[in-house]
C-alpha positions in Angstrom: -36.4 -2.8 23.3 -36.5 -1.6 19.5 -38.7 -3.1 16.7 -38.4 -2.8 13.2 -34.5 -3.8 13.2 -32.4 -6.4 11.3 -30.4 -8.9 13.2 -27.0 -7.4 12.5 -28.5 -3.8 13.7 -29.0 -5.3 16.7 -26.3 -7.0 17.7 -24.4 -4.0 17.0 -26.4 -1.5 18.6 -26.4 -3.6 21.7 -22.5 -4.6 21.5 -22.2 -0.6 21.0 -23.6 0.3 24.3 -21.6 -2.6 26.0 -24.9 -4.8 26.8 -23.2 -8.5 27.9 -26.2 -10.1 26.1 -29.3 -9.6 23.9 -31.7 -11.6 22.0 -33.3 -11.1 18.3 -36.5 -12.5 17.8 -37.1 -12.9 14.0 -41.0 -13.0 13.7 -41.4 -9.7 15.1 -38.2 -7.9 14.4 -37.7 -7.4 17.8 -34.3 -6.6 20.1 -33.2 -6.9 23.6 -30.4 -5.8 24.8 -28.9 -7.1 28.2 -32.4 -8.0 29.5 -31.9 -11.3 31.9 -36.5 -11.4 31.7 -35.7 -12.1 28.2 -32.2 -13.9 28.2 -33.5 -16.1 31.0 -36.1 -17.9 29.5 -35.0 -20.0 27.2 -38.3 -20.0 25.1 -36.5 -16.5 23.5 -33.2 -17.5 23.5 -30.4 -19.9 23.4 -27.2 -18.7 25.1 -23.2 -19.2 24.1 -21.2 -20.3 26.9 -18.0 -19.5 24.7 -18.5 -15.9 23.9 -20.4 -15.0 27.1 -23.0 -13.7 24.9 -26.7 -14.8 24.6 -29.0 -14.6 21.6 -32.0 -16.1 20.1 -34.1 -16.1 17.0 -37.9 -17.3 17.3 -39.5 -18.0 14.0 -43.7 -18.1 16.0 -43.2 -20.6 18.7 -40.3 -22.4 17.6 -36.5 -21.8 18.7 -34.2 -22.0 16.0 -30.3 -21.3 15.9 -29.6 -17.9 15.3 -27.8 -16.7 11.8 -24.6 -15.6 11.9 -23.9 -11.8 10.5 -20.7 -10.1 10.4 -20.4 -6.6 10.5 -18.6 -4.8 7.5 -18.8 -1.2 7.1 -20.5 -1.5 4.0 -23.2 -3.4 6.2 -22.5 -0.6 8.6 -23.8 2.1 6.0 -27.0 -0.1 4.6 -27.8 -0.1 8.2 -27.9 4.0 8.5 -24.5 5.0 9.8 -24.2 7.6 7.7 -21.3 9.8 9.5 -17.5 8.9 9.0 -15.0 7.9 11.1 -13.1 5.0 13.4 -16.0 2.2 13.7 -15.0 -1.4 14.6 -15.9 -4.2 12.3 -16.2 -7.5 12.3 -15.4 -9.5 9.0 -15.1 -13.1 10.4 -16.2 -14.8 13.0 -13.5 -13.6 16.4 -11.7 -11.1 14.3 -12.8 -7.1 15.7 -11.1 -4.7 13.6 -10.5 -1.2 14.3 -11.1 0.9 11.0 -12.1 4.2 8.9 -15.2 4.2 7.4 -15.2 6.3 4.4 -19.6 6.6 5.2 -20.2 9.9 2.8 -19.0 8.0 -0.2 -21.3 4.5 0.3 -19.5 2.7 3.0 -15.8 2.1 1.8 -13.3 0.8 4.8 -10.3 3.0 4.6 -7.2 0.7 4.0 -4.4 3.1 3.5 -4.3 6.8 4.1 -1.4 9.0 2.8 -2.1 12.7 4.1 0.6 15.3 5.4 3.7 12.7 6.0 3.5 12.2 9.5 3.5 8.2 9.0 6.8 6.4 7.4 5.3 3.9 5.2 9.0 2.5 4.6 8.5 -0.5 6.9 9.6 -4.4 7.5 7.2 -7.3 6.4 5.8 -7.6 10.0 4.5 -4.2 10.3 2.9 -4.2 6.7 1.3 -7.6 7.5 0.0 -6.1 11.3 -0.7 -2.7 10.1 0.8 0.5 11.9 -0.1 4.4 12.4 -3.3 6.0 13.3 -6.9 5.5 12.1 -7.7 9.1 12.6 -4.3 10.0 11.0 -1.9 8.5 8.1 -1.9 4.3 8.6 -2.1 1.3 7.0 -4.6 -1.7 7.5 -2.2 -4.7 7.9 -2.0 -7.2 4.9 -3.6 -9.7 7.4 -7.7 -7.8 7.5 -7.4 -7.0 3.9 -6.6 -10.6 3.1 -10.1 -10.7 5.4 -12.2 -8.1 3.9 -11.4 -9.4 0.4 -12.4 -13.4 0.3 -16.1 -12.0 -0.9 -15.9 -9.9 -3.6 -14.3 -6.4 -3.0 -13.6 -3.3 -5.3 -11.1 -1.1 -4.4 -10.9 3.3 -5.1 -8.0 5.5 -4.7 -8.7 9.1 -4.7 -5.2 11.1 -4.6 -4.9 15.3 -4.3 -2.4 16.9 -4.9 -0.4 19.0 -2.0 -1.2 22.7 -1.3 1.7 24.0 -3.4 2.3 21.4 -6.0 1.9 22.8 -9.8 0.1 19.5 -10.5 -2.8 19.3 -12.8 -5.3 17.7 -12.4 -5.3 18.8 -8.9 -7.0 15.7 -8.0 -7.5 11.9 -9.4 -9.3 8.4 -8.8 -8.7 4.8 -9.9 -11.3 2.6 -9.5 -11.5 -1.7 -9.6 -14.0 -3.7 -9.6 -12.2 -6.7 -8.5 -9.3 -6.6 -5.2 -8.2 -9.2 -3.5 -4.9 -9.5 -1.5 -4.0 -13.6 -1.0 -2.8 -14.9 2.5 0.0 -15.4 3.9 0.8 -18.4 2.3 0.6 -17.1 -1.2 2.3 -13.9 0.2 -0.7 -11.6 -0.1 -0.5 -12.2 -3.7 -2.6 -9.1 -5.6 -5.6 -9.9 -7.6 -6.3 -6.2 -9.3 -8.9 -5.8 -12.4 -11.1 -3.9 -14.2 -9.8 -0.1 -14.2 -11.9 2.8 -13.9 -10.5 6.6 -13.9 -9.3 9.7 -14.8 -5.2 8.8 -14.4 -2.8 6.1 -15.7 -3.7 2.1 -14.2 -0.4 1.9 -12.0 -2.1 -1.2 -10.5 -2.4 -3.3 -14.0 1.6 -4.0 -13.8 1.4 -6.0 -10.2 -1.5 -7.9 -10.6 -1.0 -11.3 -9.8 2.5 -10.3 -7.8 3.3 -11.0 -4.2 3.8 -8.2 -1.6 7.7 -7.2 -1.0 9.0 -5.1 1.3 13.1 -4.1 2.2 13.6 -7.5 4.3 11.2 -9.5 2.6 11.9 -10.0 -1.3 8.9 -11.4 -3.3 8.9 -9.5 -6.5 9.9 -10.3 -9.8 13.1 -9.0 -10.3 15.8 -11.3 -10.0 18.5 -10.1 -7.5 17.0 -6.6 -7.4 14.7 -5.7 -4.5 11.5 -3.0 -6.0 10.7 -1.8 -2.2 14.2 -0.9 -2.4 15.0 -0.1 -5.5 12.4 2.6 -5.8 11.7 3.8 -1.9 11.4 7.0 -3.5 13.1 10.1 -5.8 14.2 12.7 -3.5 16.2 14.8 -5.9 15.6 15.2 -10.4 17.5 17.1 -12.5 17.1 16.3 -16.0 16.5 19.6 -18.3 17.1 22.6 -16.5 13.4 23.6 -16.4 13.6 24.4 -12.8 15.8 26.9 -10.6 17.8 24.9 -7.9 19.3 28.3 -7.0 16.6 28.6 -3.8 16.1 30.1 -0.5 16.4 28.1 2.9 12.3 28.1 3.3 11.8 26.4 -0.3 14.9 23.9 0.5 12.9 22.8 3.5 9.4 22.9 1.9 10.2 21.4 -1.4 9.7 22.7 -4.9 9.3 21.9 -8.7 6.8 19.2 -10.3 7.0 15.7 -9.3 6.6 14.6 -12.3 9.7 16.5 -14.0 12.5 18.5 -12.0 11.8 18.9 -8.2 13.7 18.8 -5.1 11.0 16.9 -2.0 11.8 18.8 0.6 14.4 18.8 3.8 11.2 18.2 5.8 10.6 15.3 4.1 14.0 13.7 3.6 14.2 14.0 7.2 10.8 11.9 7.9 11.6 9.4 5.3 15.4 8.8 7.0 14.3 8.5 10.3 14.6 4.6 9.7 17.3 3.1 8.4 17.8 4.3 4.6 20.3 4.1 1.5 21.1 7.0 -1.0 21.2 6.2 -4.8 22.5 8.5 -7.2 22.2 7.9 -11.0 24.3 10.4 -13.8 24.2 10.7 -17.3 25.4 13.3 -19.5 23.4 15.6 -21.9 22.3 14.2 -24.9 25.7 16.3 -26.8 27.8 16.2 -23.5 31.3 14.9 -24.4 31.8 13.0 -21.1 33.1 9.6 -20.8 31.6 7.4 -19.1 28.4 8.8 -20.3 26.9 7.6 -17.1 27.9 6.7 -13.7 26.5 6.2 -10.1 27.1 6.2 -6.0 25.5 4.7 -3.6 25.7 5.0 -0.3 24.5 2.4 2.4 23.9 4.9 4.9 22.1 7.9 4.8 20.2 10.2 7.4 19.2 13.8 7.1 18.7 15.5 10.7 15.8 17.2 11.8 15.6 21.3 11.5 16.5 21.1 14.9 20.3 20.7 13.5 19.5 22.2 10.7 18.9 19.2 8.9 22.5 17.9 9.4 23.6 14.9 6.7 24.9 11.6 7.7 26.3 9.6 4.9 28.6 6.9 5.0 29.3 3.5 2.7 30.6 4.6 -0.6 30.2 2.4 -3.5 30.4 3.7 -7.7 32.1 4.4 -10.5 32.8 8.4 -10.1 34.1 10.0 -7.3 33.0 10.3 -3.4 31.7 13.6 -3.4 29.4 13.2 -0.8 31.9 12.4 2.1 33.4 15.4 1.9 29.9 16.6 4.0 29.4 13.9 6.3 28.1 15.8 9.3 
């Protein structure tokens, strides 16, 4: 028995320790977990023959229907969680959902995590709508609980570091906005994004109102062009000749340059990022006083795989399309 407790605290602290039933008794502040003296006698409680689960909320000596509260973890963290982690919330009513609460910051739920690499986030509509990877790890939500989490109002914070080794300054940024909300299904999780806060560029202001796309699912705004596509990511810039390509094997694996000018990613990561199916893109243009013709070309390629260090990080590429020469086929395997 505990006194001195809100309704949600108790149905959670008795949910947590796997009590079938309890009872809440509203005049008191009073909570019973699992306790058939109590969920017997139906002058304390009222049970649910659906959810197996019996509760009750006594205003004196009158039974009323109990209130319904949903656990969030911002609910979570007014109640005195205080210590982060995986916590399971409940948002609506029959919807459990396994999360990270971000506790030492005020109760934020953790809907993406980008961290070390060890998660490919370039995935099909179906796994970006169900979510994929590892609470405790790199992972995304699912499209489908953020929809959820943001029909009542909802902010939403990055906070992005740099990597150990990246000549990035500031070593560390956040964007904050005061209004999120991802649409359903229907509306393809349209984005609602407003009201930027932080100490880096607003990324977000260009996509709001803009439906989610992803390789096999084109909802953006481009015509014929797909963006998840289109920009799955830079693994190679050369542009100025700021930066020595003329590298050891360690640095070829590990990466090196600035992300933000000249910079090779990393075999490492070329390998994670290829372990699904992936295209190569390459883009040319001459210097500014280069006396080429055409002053720009490309090749694409529609299949490309780097190996893991295993085999020495071993190139597949296959599919040639452009308007220069193949020089890549020349290296297939």
């Amino acid at each position: 028995m505990s006194q001195g407790i809100s309704f949600p605290a108790c149905k959670y602290h008795c949910m947590e320790w796997k009590y079938a039933a309890f009872i809440y008794i509203e005049s008191n502040k009073t909570c019973l977990c699992g306790s058939e003296e109590y969920t017997n006698n139906v002058e304390y409680a009222s049970s649910d023959e659906n959810t197996g689960l019996v509760y009750g909320v006594r205003e004196t000596t009158v039974l009323t229907s109990y209130v319904q509260a949903f656990l969030t973890v911002l609910s979570l963290y007014e109640l005195g969680y205080a210590e982060d982690g995986v916590y399971v919330i409940q948002p609506k009513e029959g919807v459990d959902i396994e999360v990270w609460c971000d506790m030492s910051n005020g109760g934020w739920t953790v809907i993406q995590r980008r961290q070390d690499g060890s998660e490919i986030f370039y995935r099909n509509w179906d796994e970006y709508v169900n979510g994929f990877g590892n609470t405790t790890g790199e992972y995304w939500l699912g499209l489908k609980y953020i929809n959820i989490l943001t029909t009542i109002g909802s902010a939403l914070y990055i906070e992005m570091e740099t990597f150990e080794h990246d000549n990035v300054s500031p070593a560390s940024a956040f964007a904050e906005y005061s209004t999120f909300k991802v649409n359903d299904e229907t509306d393809k999780y349209r984005l609602t994004v407003a009201g930027f806060y932080g100490n880096c560029f607003d990324c977000l202001n260009a996509h709001n109102g803009v439906r989610f796309t992803t390789f096999d699912n084109d909802n953006d705004l481009r015509g014929g062009d797909n963006c998840a596509v289109m920009f799955h990511g830079v693994i190679q810039r050369r542009q100025d000749g700021s930066v020595d390509f003329y590298r050891g094997w360690d640095e070829y694996v590990d990466g090196f340059g600035n992300t933000t000018g000249e910079y090779w990613l990393g075999l490492k990561y070329i390998n994670i990022l290829t372990t699904i199916s992936s295209e190569l893109y390459i883009e040319m243009e001459t210097f500014e006083h280069g006396n080429v013709s055409p002053a720009s070309a490309f090749a694409e390629y529609s299949t490309f795989k780097v190996n893991g260090e295993s085999d020495e990080y071993r190139l597949s590429v296959s599919g040639y399309n452009g308007n220069c020469a193949d020089s890549f086929s020349n290296h297939n395997g």
